[in-house]
C-alpha positions as CSV (number, residue, x, y, z in Angstrom):
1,X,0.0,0.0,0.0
2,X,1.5,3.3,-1.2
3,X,1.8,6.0,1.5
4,X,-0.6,8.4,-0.7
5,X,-3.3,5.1,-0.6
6,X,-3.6,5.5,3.5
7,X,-4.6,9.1,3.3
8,X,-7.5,8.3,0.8
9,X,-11.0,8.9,2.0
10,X,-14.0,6.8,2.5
11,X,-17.0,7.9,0.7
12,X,-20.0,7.0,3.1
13,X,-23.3,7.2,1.4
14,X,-26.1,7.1,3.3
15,X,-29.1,9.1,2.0
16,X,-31.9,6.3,1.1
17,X,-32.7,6.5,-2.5
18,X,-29.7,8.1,-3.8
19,X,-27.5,6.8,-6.7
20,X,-23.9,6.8,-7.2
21,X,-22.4,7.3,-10.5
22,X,-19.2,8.3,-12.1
23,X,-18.8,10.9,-14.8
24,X,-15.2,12.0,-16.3
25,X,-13.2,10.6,-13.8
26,X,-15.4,11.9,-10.6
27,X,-18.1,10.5,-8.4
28,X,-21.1,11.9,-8.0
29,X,-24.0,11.1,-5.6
30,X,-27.2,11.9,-6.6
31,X,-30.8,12.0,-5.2
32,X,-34.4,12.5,-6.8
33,X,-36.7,14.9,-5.1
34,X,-40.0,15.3,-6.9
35,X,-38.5,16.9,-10.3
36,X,-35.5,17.6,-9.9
37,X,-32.2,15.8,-8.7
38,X,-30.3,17.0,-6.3
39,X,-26.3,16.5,-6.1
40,X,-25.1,15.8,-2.3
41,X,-21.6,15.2,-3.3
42,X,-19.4,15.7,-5.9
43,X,-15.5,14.3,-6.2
44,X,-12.2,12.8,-7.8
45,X,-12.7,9.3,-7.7
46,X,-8.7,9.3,-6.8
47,X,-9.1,10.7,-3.6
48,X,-11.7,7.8,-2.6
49,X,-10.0,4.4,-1.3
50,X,-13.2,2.6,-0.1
51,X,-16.9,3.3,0.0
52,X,-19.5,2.0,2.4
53,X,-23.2,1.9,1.0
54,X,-26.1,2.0,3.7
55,X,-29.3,0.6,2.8
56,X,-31.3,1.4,-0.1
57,X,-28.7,3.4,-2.5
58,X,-27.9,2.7,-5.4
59,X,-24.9,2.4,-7.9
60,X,-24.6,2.3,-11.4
61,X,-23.2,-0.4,-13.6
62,X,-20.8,1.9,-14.9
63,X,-19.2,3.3,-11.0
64,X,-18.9,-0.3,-10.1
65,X,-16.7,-1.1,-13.2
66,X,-14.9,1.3,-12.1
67,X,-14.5,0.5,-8.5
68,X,-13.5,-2.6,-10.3
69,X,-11.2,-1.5,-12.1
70,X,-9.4,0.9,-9.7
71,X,-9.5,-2.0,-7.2
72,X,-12.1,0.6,-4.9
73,X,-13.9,-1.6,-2.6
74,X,-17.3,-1.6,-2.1
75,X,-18.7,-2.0,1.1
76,X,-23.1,-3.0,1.8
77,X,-24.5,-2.4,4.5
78,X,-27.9,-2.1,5.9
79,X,-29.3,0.9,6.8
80,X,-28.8,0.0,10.4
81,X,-24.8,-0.9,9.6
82,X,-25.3,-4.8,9.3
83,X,-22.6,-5.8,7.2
84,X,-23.8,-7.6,4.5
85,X,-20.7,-8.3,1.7
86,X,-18.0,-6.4,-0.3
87,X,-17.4,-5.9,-3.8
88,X,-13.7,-6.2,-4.9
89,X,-11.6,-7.0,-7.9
90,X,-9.8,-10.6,-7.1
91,X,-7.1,-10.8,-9.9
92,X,-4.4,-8.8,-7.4
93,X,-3.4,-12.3,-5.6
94,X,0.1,-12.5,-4.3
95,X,-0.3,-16.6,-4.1
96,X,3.7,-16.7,-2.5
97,X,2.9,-14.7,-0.1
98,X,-0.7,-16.9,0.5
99,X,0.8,-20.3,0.6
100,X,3.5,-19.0,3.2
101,X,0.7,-17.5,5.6
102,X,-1.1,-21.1,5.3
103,X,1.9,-22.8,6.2
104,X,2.4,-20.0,8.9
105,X,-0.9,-20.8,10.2
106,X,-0.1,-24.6,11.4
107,X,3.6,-23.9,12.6
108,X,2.4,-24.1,16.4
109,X,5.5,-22.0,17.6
110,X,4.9,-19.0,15.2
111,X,1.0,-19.2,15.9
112,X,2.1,-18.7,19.5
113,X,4.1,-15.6,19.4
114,X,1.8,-14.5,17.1
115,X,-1.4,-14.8,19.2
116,X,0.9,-13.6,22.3
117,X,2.0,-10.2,20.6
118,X,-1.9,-9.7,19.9
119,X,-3.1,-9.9,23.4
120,X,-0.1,-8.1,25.0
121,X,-1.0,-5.1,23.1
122,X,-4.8,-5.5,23.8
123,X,-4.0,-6.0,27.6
124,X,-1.7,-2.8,27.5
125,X,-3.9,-0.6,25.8
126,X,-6.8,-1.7,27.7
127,X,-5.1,-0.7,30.9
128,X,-3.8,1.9,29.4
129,X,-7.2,3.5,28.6
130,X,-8.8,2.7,32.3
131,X,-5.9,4.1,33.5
132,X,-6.0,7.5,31.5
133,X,-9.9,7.6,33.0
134,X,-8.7,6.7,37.0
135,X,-6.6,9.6,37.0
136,X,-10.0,11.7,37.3
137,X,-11.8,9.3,40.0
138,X,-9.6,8.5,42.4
139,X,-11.9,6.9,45.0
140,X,-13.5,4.2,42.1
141,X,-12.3,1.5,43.6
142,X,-14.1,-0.9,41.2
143,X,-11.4,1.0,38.3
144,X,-8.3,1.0,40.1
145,X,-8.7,-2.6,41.5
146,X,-9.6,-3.1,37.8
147,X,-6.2,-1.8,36.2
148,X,-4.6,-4.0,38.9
149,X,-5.4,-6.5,37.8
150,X,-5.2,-5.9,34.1
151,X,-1.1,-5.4,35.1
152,X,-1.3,-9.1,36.7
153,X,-3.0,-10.4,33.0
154,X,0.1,-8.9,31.3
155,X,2.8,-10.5,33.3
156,X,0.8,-13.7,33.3
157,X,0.9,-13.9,29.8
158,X,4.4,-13.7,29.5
159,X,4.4,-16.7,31.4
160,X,1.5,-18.4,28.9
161,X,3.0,-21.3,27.3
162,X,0.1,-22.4,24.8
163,X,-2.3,-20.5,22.2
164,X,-5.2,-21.6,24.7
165,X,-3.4,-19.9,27.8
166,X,-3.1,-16.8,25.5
167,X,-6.6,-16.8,24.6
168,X,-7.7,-17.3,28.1
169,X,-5.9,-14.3,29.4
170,X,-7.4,-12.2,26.0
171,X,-11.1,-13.4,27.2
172,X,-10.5,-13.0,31.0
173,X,-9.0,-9.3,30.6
174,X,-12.3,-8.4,28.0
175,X,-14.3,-9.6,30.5
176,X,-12.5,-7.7,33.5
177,X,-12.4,-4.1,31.2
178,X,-16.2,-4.6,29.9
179,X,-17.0,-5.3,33.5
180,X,-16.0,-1.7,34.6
181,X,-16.9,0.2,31.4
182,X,-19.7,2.4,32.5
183,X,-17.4,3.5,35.2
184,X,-15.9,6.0,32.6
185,X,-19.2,7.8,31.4
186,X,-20.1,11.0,33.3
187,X,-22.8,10.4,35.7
188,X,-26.3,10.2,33.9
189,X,-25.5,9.7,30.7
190,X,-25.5,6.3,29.5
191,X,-25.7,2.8,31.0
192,X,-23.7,-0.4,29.9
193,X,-23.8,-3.7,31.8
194,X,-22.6,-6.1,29.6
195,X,-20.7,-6.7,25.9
196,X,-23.6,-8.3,23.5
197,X,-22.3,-8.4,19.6
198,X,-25.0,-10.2,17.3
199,X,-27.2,-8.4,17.7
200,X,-26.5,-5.3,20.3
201,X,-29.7,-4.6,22.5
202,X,-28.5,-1.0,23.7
203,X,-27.0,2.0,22.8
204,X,-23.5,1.7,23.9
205,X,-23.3,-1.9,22.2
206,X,-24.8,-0.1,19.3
207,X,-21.6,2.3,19.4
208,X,-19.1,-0.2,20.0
209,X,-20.4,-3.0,17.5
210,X,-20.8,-0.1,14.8
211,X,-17.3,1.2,15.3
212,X,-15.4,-1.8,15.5
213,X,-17.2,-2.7,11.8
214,X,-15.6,0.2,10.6
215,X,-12.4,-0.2,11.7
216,X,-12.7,-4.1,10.8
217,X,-13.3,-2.9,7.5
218,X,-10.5,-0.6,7.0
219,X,-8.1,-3.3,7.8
220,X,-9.6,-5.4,5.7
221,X,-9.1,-3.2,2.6
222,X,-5.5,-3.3,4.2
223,X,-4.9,-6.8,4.4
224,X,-6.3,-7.3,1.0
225,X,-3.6,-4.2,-0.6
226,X,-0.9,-5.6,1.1
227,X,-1.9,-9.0,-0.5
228,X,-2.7,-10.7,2.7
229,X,-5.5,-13.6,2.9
230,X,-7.9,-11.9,5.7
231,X,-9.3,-15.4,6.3
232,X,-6.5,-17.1,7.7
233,X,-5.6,-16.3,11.2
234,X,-3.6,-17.1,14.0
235,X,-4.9,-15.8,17.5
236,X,-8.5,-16.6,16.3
237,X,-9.8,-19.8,15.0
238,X,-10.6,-20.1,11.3
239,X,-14.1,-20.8,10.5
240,X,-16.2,-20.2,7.2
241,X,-17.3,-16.7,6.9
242,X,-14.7,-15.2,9.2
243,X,-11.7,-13.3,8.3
244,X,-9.8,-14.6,11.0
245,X,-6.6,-12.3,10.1
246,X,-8.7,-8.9,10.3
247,X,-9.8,-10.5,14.0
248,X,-6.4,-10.6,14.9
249,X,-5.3,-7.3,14.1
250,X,-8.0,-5.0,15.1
251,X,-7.4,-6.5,18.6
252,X,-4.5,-4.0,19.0
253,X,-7.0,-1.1,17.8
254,X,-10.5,-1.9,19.7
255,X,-9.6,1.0,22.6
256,X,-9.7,3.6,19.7
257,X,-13.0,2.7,19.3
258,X,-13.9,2.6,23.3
259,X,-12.6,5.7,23.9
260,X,-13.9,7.9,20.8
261,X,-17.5,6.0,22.2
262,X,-16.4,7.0,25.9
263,X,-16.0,10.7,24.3
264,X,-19.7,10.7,22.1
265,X,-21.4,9.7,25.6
266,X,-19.1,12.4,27.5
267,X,-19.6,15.3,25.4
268,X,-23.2,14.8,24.6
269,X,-23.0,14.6,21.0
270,X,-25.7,11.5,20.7
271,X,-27.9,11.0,22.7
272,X,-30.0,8.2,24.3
273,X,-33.0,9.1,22.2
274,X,-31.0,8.6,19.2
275,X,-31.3,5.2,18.5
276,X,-33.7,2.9,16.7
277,X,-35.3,-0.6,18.1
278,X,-35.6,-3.1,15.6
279,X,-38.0,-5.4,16.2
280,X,-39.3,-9.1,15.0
281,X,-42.3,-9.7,13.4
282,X,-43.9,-10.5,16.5
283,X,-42.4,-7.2,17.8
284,X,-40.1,-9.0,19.8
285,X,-36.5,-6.3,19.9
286,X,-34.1,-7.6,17.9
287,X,-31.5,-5.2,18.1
288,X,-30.6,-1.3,18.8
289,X,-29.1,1.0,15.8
290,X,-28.0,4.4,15.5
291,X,-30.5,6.2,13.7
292,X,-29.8,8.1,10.5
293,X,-29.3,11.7,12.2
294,X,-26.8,10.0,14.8
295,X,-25.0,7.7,12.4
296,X,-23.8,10.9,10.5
297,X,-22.5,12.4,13.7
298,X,-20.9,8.9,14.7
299,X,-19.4,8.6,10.9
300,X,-18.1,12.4,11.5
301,X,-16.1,11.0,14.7
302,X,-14.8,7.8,13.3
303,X,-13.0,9.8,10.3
304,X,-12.0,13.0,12.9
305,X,-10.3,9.8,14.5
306,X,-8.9,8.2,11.7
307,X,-7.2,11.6,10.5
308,X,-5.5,12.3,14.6
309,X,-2.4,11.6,14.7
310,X,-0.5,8.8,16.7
311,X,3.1,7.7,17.2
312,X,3.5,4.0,15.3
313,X,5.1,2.2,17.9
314,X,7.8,-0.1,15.8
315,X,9.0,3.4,13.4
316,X,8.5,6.2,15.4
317,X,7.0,8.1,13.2
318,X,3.8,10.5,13.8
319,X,1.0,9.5,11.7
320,X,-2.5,9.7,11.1
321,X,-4.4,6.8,12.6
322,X,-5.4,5.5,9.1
323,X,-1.7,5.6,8.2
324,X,-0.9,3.7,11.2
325,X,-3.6,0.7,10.8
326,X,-1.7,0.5,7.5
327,X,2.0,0.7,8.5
328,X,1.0,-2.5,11.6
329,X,-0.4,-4.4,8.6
330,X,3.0,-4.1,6.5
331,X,4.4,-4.7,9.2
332,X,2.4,-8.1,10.0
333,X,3.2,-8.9,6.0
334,X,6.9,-7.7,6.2
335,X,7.1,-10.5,9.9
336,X,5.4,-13.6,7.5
337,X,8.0,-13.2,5.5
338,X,10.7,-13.6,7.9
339,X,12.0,-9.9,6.8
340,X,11.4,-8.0,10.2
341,X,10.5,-8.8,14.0
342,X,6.4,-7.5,15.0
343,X,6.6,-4.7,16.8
344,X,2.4,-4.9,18.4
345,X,1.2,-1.4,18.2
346,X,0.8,0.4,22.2
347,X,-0.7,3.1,23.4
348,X,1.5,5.7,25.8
């Protein structure tokens, strides 16, 4: 991936009923109104590196050939961000580089460190972001005994001497940092018990869920430019239907997501009221979403996010968030092929 490609933007489109199209080298989003059509967005289709359709929009034959073409992923979604599939060109297959990640996958002492450099930088960052939170409520005692014991997980796993002791210590220590999550909201705001994915039942599930599907997706489009197979892993199992790579490398990144949540609930930017229960036939909830009005504000975040800057851990260089999800995944592709050490990415 070129340095220009990690600066590229994602076009989200989001208005129901409106059409993308491409004319003279630019799209353009479109929407009819009664008799006219309105233009909500106009731009170089070089400056775009992945678009993410909500819902019921459209796309004509001739933008997607150029996606295609330009090897510009296309992400569906339902209007409620359920992921649904992605269109991508598949000739760009680096099969070397594939076959050596297969036969990565079953070498049981390079799935180990693998899987251990993972979790060490989820445990870190993890404590890291209680800690960062503590320093303003000294007398939580649920928190601080919390980050305690967050800093035993981490020297436990150094002692871990199997995958399954690795993954133990990655579950325990989610469980331990979900368990004390609502502790860093402001007082009567928000409320968050437990972690539910498939479907999320409440708001700050809704959050989470919908930001870690956006960062899953942009290393996705990573893993796929850097001509990684996103479906074989090594921390997590592989199973059909699961990019078990792209599981493994957001694990590092998941605080970037809790905290830009942690910062929606604290400044009041969406509220509780904000959200939209879908519901069975029988009317029976299945599951809470962000509603249109507050998945544009969430959207506004995740990309005022992706464009802070950061210090990658292994270079030392300040970049842009984006740029570092793409520098850890060289990095991951450069370590496969025996060229460099991984360096897991860790918050200060």
């Amino acid at each position: 991936m070129s340095d220009d490609t990690a600066f590229l933007r994602t076009l989200y489109i989001e208005e129901q009923g409106s059409t993308l199209r491409i004319e003279n080298e630019r799209f353009r989003v479109t929407h009819a109104r009664e008799s006219e059509e309105l233009e909500l967005i106009e731009l170089p289709s070089i400056k775009v590196g992945q678009i993410v359709i909500f819902g019921a929009c459209m796309i004509t034959p001739a933008a997607m050939r150029h996606c295609l073409i330009q090897n510009i992923p296309i992400l569906l979604l339902s209007q409620q961000g359920k992921y649904y599939c992605r269109i991508e060109s598949t000739d760009d297959v680096n099969i070397a580089l594939e076959r050596l990640q297969f036969e990565r996958s079953t070498d049981e002492k390079f799935l180990f460190v693998c899987a251990q450099n993972f979790v060490r930088a989820k445990l870190h960052n993890s404590g890291v972001l209680l800690k960062r939170h503590a320093e303003t409520k000294p007398l939580n005692e649920p928190l601080h005994q919390a980050i305690a014991r967050m800093h035993q997980l981490e020297e436990a796993l150094e002692r871990a001497e199997s995958v399954d002791a690795v993954r133990g210590y990655e579950g325990e220590g989610a469980a331990l940092y979900f368990s004390v999550f609502e502790e860093l909201f402001e007082p009567g705001t928000f409320t968050f018990k437990l972690r539910v994915r498939r479907p999320p039942t409440d708001p700050v599930n809704a959050m989470l869920s919908f930001g870690y599907s956006l960062l899953f997706n942009n290393l996705f489009s990573m893993a796929r430019l850097h001509r990684l197979h996103p479906y074989v892993g090594f921390l997590h199992a592989d199973k059909p239907q699961h990019p078990a790579l792209i599981s493994d490398l957001i694990e590092e990144f998941r605080t970037l997501i809790d905290g830009m949540v942690i910062g929606i609930i604290n400044k009041q930017l969406i509220g509780l009221h904000e959200f939209t229960i879908a519901r069975h036939d029988d009317g029976t909830p299945k599951g809470c979403y962000l509603n249109d009005e507050s998945r544009k504000i969430y959207l506004r975040e995740f990309e005022n996010l992706m464009h802070r800057e950061t210090t990658h851990t292994a270079t030392g260089y300040q970049v842009s968030y984006r740029r570092c999800l793409d520098l850890q995944v060289g990095q991951f592709a450069l370590y496969l092929k025996g060229e460099k050490p991984y360096t897991p990415y860790t918050r200060r």
